[in-house]
C-alpha positions as a printed Julia matrix, in Angstrom:
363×3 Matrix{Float64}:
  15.56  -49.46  -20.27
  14.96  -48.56  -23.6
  16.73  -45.35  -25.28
  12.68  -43.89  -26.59
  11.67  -44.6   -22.75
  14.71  -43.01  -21.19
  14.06  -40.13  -23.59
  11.03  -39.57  -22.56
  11.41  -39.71  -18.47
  14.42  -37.09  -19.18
  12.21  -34.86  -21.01
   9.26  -35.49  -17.95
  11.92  -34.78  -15.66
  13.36  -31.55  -17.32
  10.05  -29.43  -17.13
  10.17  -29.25  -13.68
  13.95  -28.15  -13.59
  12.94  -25.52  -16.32
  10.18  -24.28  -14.63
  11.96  -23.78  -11.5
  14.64  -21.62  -13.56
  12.18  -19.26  -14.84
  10.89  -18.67  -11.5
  14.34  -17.83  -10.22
  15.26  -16.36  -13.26
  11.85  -14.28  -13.46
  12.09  -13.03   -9.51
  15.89  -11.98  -10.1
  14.49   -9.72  -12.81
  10.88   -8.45  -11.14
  11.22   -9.05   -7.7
   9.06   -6.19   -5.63
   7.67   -7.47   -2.43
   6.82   -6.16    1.26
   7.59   -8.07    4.36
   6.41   -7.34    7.82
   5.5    -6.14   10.02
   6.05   -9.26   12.12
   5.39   -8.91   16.29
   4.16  -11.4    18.79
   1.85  -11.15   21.44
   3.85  -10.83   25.19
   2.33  -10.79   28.67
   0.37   -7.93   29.93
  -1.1    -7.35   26.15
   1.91   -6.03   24.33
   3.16   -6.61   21.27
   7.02   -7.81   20.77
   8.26   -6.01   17.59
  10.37   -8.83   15.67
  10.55   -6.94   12.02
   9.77   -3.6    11.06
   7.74   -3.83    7.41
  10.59   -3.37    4.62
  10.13   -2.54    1.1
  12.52   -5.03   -1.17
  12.86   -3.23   -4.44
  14.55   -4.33   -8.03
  16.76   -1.64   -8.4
  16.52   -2.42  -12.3
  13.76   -0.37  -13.87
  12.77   -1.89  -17.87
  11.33    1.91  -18.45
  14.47    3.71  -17.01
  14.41    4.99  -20.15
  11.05    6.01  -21.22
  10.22    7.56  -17.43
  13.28    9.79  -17.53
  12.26   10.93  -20.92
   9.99   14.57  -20.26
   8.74   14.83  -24.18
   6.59   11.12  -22.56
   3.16   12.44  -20.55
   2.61   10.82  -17.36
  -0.24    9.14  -18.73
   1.53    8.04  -21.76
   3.74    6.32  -18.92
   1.07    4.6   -17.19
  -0.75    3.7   -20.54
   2.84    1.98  -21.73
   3.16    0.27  -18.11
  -0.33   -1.31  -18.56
   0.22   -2.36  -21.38
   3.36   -3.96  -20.81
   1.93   -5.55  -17.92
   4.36   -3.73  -15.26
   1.75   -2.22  -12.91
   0.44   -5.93  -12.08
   2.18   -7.95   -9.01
   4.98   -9.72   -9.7
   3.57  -13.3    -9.44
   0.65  -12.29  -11.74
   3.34  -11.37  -14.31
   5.34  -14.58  -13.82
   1.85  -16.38  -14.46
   0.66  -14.54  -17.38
   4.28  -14.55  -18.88
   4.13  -18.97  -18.25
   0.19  -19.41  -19.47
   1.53  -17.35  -22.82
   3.95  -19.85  -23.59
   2.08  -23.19  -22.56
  -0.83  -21.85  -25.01
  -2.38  -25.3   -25.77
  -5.85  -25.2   -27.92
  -7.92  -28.81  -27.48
 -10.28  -27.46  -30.15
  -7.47  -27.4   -32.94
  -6.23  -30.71  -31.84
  -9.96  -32.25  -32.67
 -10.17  -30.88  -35.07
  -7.03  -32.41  -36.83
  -4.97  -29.66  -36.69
  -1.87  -30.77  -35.04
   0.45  -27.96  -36.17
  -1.97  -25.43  -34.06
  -2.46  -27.42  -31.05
   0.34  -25.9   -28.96
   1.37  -22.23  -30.07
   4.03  -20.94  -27.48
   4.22  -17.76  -26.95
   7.17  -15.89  -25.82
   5.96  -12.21  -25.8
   7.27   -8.93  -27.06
  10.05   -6.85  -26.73
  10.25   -3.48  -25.58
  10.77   -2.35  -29.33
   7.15   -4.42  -30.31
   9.73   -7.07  -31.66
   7.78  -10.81  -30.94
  10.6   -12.58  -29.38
  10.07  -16.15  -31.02
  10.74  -15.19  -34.1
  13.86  -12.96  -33.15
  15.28  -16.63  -30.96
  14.12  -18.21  -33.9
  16.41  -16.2   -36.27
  19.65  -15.69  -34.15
  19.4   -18.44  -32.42
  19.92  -20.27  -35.66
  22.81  -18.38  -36.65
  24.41  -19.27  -32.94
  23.12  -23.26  -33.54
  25.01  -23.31  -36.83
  28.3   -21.47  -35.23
  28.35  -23.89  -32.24
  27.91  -26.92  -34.63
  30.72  -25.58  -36.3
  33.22  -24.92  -33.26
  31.87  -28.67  -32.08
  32.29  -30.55  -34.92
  36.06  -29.2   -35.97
  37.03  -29.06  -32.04
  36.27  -32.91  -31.43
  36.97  -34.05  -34.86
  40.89  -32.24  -34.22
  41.53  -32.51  -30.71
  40.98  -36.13  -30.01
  43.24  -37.24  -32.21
  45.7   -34.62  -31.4
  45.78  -36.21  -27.8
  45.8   -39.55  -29.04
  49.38  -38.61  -30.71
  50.12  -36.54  -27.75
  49.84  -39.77  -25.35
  51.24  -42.71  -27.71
  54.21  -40.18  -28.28
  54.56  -38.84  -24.47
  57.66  -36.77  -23.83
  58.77  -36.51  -27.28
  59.28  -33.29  -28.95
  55.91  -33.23  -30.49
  53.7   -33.99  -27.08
  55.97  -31.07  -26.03
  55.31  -28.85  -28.29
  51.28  -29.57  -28.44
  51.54  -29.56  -24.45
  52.79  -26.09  -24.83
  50.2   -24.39  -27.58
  47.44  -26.17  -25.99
  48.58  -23.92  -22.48
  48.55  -20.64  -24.71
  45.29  -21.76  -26.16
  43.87  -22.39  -22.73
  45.3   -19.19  -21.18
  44.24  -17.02  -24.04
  40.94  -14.93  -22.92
  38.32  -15.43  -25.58
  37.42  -11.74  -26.71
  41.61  -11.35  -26.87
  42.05  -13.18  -29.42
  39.06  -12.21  -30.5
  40.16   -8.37  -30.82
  43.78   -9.93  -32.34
  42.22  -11.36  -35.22
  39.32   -8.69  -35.95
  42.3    -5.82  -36.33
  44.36   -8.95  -38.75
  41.04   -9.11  -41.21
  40.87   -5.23  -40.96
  43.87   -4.83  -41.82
  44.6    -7.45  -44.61
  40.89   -7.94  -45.63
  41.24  -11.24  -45.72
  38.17  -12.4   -44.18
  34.84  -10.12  -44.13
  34.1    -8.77  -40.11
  30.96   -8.88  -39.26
  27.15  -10.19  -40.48
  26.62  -13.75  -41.61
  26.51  -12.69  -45.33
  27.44  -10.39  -47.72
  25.61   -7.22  -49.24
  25.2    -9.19  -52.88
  24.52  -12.77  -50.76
  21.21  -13.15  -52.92
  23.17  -12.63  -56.15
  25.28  -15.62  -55.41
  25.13  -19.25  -57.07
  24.69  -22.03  -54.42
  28.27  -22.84  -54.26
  29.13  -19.37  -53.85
  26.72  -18.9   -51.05
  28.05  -21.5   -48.93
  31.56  -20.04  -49.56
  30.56  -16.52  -48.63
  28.76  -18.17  -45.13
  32.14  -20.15  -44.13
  34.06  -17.02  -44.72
  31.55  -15.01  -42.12
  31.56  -18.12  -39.94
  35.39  -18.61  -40.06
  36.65  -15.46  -37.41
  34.15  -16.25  -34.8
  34.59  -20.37  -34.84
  38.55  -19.94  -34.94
  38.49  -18.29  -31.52
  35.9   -20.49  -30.08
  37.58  -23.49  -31.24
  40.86  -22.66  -30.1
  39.9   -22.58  -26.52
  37.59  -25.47  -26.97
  40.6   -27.53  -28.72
  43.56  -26.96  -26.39
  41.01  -27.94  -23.2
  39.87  -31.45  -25.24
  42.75  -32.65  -26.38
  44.38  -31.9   -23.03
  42.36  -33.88  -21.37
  42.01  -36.76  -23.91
  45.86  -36.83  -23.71
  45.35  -37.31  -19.9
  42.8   -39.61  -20.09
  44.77  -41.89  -21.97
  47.98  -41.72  -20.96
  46.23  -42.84  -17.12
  44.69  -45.64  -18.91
  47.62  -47.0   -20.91
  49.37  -47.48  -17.73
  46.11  -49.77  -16.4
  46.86  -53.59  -15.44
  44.28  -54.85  -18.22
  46.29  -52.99  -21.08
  49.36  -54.31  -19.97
  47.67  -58.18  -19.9
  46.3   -57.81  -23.58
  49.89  -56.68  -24.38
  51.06  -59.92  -23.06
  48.66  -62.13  -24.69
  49.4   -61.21  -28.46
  46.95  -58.53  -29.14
  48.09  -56.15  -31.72
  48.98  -53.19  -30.66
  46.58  -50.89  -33.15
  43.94  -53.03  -31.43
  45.32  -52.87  -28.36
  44.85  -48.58  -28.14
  41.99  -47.96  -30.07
  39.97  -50.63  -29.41
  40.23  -50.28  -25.73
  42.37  -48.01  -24.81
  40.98  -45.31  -26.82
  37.11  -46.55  -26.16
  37.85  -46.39  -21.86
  39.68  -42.84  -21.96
  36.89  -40.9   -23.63
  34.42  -42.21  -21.66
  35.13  -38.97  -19.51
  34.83  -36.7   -22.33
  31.92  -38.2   -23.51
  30.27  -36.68  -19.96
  31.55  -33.42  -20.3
  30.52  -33.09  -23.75
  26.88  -32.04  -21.99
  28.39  -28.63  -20.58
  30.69  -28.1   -23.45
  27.75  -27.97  -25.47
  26.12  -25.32  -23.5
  28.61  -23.37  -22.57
  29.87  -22.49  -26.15
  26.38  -20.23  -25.37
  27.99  -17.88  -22.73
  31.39  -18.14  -24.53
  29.5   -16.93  -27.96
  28.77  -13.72  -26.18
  31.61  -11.66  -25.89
  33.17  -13.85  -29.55
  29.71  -12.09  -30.94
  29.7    -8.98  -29.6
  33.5    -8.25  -30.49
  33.34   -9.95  -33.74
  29.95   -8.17  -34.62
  28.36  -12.1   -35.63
  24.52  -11.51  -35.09
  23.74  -14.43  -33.03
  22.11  -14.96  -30.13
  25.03  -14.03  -27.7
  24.89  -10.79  -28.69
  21.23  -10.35  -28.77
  20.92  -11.77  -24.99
  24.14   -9.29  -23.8
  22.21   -6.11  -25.5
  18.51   -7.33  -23.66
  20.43   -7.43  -20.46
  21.71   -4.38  -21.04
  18.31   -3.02  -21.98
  16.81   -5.01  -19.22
  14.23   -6.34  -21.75
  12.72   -9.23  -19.46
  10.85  -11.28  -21.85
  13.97  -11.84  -24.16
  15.96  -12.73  -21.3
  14.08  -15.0   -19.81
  13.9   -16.54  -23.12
  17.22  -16.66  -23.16
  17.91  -18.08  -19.93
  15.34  -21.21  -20.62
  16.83  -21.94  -23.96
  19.89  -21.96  -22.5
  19.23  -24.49  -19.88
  17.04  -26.71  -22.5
  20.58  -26.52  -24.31
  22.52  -27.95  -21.38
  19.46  -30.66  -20.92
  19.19  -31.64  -24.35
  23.32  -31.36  -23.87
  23.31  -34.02  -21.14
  20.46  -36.41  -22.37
  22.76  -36.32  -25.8
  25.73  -37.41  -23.76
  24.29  -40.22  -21.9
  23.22  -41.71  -25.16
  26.11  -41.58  -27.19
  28.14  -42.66  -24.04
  25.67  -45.74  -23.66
  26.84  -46.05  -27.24
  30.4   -46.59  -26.32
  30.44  -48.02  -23.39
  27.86  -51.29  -23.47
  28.29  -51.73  -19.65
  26.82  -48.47  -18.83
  22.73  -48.98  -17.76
  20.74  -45.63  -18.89
């Protein structure tokens, strides 16, 4: 099958799976329903009482706030609830919240205007706030840190196992054995709090933002300076824990299939031995990585969130922690979906680039 074909049934395939998690996600958040009375009919004209009716409740109210509040009318509360779309039934909220985003106009589209033709629509938040523009704007900020963390975390730790394996039991796989178990064991927002008080107290790197105050004063050079410098607290702790886990396993990986009959045949036919480990050595032991790299992707979103938060970074971790908190539905749901399109487009990447490496595999 051809990669543009296999593209495409993965992205058929995915809508499905993402509609199916904003349902979920949408009842977990809304859910208000009724059920019962059930009874069956018995002999003599009775009725057999199987289930009394019972009222099943979200205990999470989005205007906890605003209905505890006694300056706010009554009907200033029932005005904001209508408006908000709260006094309608649960699956009438879950349709009008879906229709919003799959807002499709034909008439643009014949009319040539392609950019128009589909015009998702994500909502509001409870502060009036339109949520695609705010997932638009921190979401890039969190893109551009998990790039980061990705990039420097493969680009280091594979050929940190590499050494780790062709050296095994030496003083250096030792040692590297032994930082990558403190790197592994060390919680996230930890070492997160370690080195917020070490800028604090040395100023050595700013805490905090993306930028600086004078960011729009800078020259281009200087601008890209001042954004690694913002980006450089944050990525350090995420690629730490990132690191440590990759290269332990690419050590692993290796070290399994350096001991495989078929290395030990090209040894004995000549081959040299550079070609010998990294031409397939190397090429069979990250196959395995190569399939994880899927999840790491899209879990560097739920480890961003406590990183942000601590570390003040204003991506999209922290704005999905503070709308839970809030209980802002439409941003979490948005949330939620972009973070499962992340572990889909996460997963399609993988299969690709392992096709890539691997000839033998069939997408």
């Amino acid at each position: 099958m051809s990669i543009p074909l296999y593209i495409l049934r993965r992205f058929l395939s995915a809508i499905p799976t993402l509609l199916i998690i904003s349902m979920v996600s949408f009842f977990m958040m809304r859910y208000d329903f009724t059920i019962g009375p059930i009874s069956i009919p018995t002999s003599g004209g009775h009725q057999l009482q199987l289930l009394e009716a019972s009222r099943f409740k979200n205990p999470i109210n989005p205007l906890a706030g605003i209905e505890t509040n006694p300056q706010i009318s009554e009907a200033a509360k029932i005005q904001i609830r209508h408006v908000m779309g709260l006094d309608q039934p649960m699956t009438v909220q879950y349709w009008r919240w879906l229709t919003n985003f799959f807002s499709f106009h034909p008439t643009e589209l014949a009319r040539g205007n392609w950019a128009n033709f589909f015009t998702p629509s994500l909502g509001t938040t409870f502060s009036g706030e339109d949520v695609l523009e705010i997932l638009l704007k921190r979401g890039g900020n969190t893109l551009l840190l998990n790039l980061v963390v990705f990039l420097f975390s493969w680009l280091i730790a594979l050929p940190l196992g590499i050494y780790a394996a062709l050296r095994w039991r030496s003083f250096s796989d030792r040692l590297m054995t032994l930082l990558a178990a403190v790197g592994m064991s060390m919680p996230g927002f930890v070492l997160a709090l370690l080195l917020a008080v070490l800028a604090v107290k040395t100023g050595w790197l700013p805490l905090g933002g993306l930028q600086s105050d004078n960011y729009d004063q800078l020259n281009l050079a200087e601008k890209f300076w001042d954004r690694a410098l913002h980006l450089a607290l944050p990525a350090t702790v995420l690629i730490v824990g990132s690191l440590a886990s990759i290269q332990r396993q690419m050590r692993g990986n290796l070290l399994d299939v350096l001991a495989a009959e078929y290395i030990r045949t090209a040894r004995a036919k000549g081959l040299p031995e550079g070609q010998v480990i990294y031409r397939h050595a190397v090429r069979t032991a990250v196959n395995p990585l190569i399939t994880m790299l899927g999840y790491e992707f899209s879990g560097l979103l739920g480890g961003a969130i406590l990183v942000e938060t601590v570390l003040g970074f204003p991506g999209l971790g922290q704005l999905a922690y503070k709308a839970v908190i809030e209980t802002d539905t439409n941003l979490v749901m948005s949330t939620i979906i972009l973070s499962a399109a992340m572990l889909v487009a996460g997963n399609l990447f993988a299969d690709i680039l392992l096709k890539f490496a691997d000839p033998r595999i069939e997408l």
